[in-house]
C-alpha positions as CSV (number, residue, x, y, z in Angstrom):
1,X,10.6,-72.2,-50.5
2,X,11.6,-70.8,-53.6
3,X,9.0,-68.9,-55.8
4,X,9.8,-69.4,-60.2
5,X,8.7,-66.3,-61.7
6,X,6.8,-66.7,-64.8
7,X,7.3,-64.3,-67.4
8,X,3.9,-62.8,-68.9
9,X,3.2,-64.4,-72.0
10,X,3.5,-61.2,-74.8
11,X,1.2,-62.3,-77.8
12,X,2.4,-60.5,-80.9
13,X,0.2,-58.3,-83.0
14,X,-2.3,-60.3,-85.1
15,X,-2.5,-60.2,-88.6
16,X,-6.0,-58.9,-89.0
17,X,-4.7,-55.8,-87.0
18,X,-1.6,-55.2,-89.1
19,X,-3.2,-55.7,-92.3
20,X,-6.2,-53.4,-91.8
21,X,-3.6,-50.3,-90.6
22,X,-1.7,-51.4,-93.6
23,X,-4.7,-51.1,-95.9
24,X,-5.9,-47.9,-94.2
25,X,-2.7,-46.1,-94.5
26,X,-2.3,-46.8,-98.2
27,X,-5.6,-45.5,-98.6
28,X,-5.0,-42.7,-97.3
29,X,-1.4,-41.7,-99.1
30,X,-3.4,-42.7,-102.0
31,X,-6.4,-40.0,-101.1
32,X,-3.5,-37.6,-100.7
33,X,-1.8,-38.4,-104.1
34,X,-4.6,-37.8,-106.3
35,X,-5.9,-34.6,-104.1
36,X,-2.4,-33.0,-104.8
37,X,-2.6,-34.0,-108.0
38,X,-5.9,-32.4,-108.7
39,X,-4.2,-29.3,-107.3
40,X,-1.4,-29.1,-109.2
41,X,-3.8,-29.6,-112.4
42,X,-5.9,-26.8,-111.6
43,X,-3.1,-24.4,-111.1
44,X,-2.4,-25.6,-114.9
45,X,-6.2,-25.0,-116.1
46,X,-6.0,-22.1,-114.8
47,X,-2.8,-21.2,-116.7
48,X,-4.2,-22.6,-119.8
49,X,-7.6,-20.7,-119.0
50,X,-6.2,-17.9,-119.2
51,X,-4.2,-18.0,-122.5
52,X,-7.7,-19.3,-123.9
53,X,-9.8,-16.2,-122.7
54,X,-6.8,-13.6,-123.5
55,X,-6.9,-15.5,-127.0
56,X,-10.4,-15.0,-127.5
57,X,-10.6,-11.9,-126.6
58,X,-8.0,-10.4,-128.5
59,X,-9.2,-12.5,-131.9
60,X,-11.2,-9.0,-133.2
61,X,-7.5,-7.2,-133.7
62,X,-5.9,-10.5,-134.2
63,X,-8.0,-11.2,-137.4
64,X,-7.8,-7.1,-138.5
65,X,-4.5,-6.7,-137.7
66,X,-1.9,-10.3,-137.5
67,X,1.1,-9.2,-137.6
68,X,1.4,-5.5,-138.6
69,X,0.1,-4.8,-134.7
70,X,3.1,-5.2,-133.7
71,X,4.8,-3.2,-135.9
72,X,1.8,0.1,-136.6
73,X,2.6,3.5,-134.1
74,X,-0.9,4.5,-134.8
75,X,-3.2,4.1,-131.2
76,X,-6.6,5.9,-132.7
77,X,-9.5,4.6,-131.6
78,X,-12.1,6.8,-133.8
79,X,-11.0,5.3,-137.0
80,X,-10.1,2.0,-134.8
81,X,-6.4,1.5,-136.1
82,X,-4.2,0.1,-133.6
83,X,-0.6,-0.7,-133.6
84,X,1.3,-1.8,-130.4
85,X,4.7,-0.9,-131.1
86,X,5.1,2.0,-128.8
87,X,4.0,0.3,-125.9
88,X,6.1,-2.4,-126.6
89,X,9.0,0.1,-126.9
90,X,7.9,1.5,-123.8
91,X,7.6,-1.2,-121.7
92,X,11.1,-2.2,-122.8
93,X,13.0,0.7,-122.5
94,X,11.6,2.0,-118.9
95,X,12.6,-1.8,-117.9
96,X,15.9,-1.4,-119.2
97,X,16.6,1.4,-117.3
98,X,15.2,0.3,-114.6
99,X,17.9,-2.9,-114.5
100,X,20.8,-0.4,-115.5
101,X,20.0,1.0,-112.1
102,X,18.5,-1.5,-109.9
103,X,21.3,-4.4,-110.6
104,X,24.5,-2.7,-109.5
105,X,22.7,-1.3,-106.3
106,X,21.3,-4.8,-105.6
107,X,24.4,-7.1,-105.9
108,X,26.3,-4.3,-104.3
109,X,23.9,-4.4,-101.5
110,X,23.8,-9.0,-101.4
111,X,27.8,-8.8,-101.5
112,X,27.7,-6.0,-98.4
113,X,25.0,-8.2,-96.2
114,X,26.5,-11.2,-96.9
115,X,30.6,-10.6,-97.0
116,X,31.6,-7.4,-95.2
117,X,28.7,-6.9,-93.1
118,X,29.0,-7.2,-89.3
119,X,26.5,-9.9,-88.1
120,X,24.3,-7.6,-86.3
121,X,23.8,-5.5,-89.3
122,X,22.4,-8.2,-91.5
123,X,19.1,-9.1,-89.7
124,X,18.0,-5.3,-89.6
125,X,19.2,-5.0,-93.1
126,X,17.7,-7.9,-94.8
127,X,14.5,-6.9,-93.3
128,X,14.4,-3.0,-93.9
129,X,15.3,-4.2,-98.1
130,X,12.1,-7.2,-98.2
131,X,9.8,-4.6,-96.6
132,X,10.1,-2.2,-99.5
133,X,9.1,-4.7,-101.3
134,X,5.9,-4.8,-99.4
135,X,4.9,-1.2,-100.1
136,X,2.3,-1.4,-102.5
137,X,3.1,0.3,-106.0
138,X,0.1,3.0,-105.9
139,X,1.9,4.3,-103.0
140,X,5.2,4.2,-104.9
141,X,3.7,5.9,-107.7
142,X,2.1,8.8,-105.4
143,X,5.7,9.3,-104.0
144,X,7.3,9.3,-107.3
145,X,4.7,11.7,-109.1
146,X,5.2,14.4,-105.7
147,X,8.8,13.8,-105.1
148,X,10.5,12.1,-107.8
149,X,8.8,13.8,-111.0
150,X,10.3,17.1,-109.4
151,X,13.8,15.8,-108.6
152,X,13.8,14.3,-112.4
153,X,13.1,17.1,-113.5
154,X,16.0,19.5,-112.0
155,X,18.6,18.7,-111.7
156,X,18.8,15.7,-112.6
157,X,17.2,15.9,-116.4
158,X,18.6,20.0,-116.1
159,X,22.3,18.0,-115.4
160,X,22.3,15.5,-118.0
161,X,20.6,17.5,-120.9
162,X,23.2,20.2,-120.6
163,X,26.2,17.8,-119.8
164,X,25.1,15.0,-122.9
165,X,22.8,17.0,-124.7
166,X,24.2,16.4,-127.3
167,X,23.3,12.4,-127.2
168,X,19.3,11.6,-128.8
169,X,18.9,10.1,-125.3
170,X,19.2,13.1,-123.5
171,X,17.5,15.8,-126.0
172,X,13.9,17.5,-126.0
173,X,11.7,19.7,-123.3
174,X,12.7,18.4,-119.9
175,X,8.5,17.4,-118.3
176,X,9.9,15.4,-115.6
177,X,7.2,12.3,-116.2
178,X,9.2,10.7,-118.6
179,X,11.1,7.3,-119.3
180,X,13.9,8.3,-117.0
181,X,11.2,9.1,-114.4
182,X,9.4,5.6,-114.6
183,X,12.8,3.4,-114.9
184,X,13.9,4.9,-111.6
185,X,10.6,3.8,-109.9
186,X,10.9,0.3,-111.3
187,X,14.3,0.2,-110.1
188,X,13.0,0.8,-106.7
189,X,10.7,-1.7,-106.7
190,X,12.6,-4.6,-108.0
191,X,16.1,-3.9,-106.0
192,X,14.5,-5.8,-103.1
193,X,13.6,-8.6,-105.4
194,X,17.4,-9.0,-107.0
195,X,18.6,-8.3,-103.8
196,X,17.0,-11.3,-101.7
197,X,17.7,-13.7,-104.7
198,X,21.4,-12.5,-104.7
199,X,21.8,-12.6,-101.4
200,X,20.4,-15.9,-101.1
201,X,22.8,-17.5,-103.9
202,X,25.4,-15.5,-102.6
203,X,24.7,-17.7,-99.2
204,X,24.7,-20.6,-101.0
205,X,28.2,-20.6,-101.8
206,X,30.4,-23.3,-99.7
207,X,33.1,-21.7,-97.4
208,X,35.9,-24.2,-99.0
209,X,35.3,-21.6,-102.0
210,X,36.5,-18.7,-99.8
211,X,38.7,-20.4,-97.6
212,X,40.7,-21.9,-101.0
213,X,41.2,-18.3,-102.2
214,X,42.3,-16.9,-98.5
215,X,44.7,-19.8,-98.6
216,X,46.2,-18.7,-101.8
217,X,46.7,-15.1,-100.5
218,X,44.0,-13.4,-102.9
219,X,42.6,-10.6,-101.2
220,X,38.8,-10.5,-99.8
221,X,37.4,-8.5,-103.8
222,X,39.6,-10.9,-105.2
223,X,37.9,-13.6,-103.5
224,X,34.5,-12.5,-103.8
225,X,35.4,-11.6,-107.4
226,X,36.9,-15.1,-108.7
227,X,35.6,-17.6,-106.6
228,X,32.1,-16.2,-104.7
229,X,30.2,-14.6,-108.0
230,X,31.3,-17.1,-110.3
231,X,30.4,-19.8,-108.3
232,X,26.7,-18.1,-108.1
233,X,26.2,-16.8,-111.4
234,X,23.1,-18.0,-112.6
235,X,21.5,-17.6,-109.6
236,X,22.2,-14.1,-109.7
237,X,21.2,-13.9,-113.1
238,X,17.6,-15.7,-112.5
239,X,17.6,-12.9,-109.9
240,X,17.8,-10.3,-112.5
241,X,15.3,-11.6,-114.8
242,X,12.7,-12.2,-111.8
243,X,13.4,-8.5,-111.3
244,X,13.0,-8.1,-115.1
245,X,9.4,-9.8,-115.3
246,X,8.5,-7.8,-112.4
247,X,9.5,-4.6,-114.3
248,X,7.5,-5.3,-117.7
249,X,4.2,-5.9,-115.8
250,X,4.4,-3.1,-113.1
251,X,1.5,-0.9,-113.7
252,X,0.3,1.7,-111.5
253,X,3.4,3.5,-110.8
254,X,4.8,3.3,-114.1
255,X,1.4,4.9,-114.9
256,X,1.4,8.1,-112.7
257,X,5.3,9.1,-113.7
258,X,5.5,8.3,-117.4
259,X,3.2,10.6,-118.5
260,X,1.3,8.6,-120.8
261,X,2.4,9.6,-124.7
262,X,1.9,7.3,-127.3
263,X,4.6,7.7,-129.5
264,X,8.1,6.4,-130.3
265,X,11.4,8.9,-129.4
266,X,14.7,7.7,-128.4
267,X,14.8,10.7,-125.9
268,X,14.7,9.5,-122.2
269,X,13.2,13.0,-121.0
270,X,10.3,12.2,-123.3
271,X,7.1,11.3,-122.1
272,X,5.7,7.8,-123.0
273,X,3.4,4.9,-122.8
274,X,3.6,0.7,-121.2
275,X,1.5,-2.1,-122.1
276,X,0.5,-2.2,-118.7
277,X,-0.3,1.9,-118.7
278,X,-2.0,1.5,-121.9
279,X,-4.4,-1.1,-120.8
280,X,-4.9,1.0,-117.5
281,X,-5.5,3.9,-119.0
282,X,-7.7,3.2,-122.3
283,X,-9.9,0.4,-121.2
284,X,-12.7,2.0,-119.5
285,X,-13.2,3.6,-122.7
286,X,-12.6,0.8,-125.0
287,X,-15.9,0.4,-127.2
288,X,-16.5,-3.2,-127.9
289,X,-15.1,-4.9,-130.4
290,X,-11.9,-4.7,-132.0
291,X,-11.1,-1.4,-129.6
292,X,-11.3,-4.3,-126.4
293,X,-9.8,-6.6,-128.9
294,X,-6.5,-4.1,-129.4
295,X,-6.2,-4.1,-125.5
296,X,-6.4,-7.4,-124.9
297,X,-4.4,-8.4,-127.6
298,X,-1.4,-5.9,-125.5
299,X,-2.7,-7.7,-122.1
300,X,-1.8,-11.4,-124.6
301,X,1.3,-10.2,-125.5
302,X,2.4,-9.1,-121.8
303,X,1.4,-12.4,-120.6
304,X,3.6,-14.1,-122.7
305,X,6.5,-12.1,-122.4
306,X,6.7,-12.3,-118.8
307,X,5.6,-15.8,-118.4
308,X,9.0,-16.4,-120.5
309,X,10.9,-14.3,-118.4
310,X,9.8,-16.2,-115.2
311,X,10.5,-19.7,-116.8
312,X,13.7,-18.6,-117.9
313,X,14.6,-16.9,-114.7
314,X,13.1,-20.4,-112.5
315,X,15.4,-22.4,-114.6
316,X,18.5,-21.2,-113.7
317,X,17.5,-20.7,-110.1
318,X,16.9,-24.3,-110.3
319,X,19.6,-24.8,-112.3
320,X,21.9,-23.5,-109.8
321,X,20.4,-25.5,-106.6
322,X,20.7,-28.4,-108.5
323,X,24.0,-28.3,-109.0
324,X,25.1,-27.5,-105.4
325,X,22.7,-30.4,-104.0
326,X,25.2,-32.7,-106.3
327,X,28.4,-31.3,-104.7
């Protein structure tokens, strides 16, 4: 007797079934859409928000002052005259010495971790350089005004006053807080910055790059030199100029070791005055009106600059991804 098996009859899914998970799942991508869109637009509001309170704020020395704030030396808030330009000076000059430092130790460092370094060195490395990133700037400033201010102060000011004294930059009384004194703090605490953004493009680069150079019998500088750092040169540049907005808006260690001065000298050993300082300093005792006004106008114009800075230095980054997604 032979026994037929029967296969089971397998009834397909119905259409009711497929249609609702269909429905329900669109309904849900589209809750998702418009939440993250909501998101994104309140990161935006709150951009904007902040231009328009900054704004409003500052209109009391905007209407006294337009543009001849930027250009007055005069910070005197009995007679209530204002004039931002030695902040402005201030904030530019300790920054730029803070990059005249910071970038050459920085790329030196991404080229070392990434090129010549052994592979057990790079982990401990990378780590120990993103950590002092993490130390919080009132700490830096405590160390700088105990150790650093001292140090600046002999031999290193002692060294260059009586070796290029003869410069402007390196003229006056030797204080210690100074210019020199707050540009070496921000380069501390934006190497780790240029350095993980170097390193990171440096990364980026293919090996073909490197292996097309070995090939040709160039040496490993002249590898690194014509075909590595050209190949990631604006992202080492965006690097810079993240480090650079970090720089102009650094406040509380750039307060405690630049001794607070407001007044224009090209001498480094000078002591001086940041936006950032300023507003730290003075607003406490700010009387209402156009005194606050005069601050916030400084806080307006800080804003701006380094929210261009940050643009300008995303751009490239972005500029540079792109174009090594395309190859």
């Amino acid at each position: 007797m032979v026994t037929k098996l029967i296969p089971e009859k397998i009834e397909p899914p119905g259409p009711m079934k497929s249609w609702r998970f269909s429905r329900r799942s669109g309904f849900s991508d589209k809750i998702f859409s418009n939440v993250t869109i909501i998101f994104a637009l309140v990161i935006v509001a709150i951009l904007i928000g902040l231009v328009i309170v900054l704004a409003t704020g500052a209109m009391p020395a905007i209407t006294r002052f337009g543009f001849s704030f930027f250009t007055s030396s005069t910070w005197d808030p009995v007679k209530e005259v204002f004039g931002a330009l030695p902040a402005i000076y201030g904030t530019l000059l300790s920054s730029l010495i803070g990059l005249l430092i910071a970038v050459p130790i920085s790329l030196g460092a991404a080229i070392f971790l990434v090129e010549l370094s052994p592979k057990w060195l790079q982990g401990p490395a990378s780590l120990i350089i993103e950590m002092l990133a993490a130390i919080p700037s009132v700490i830096i400033g405590l160390w700088g005004l105990f150790v650093l201010v001292p140090v600046a102060r002999k031999p290193i000011e002692a060294w260059l006053s009586s070796h290029l004294g003869s410069l402007p930059f390196f003229q006056g009384q030797i204080f210690g807080v100074s210019f020199l004194a707050a540009g070496i703090i921000l380069a501390i605490m934006i190497i780790p910055i240029i350095t993980a953004v170097s390193r990171d493009a440096i990364k980026a680069v293919p090996n073909e790059q490197r292996e097309a150079m070995f090939a040709l019998g160039a040496t490993r500088w002249e590898t690194i030199q014509r075909a590595v750092l050209p190949y990631c040169r604006s992202g080492i540049i965006g690097g810079i100029i993240l480090g650079l907005g970090r720089a102009l808006g650094e406040t509380m260690a750039v307060t405690m070791v630049i001794g607070n001065s407001y007044k224009l000298t090209p001498s480094l050993f000078s002591p001086g005055a940041t936006i950032a300082s300023t507003i730290a300093n003075q607003f406490n005792e700010a009387a209402a009106g156009v005194p606050v006004g005069s601050l916030i106008e400084l806080a307006l114009i800080l804003f701006g600059v380094t929210l261009l800075v940050n643009v300008i230095a995303r751009t490239l980054v972005w500029r540079m991804t792109s174009v090594k997604a395309e190859k």
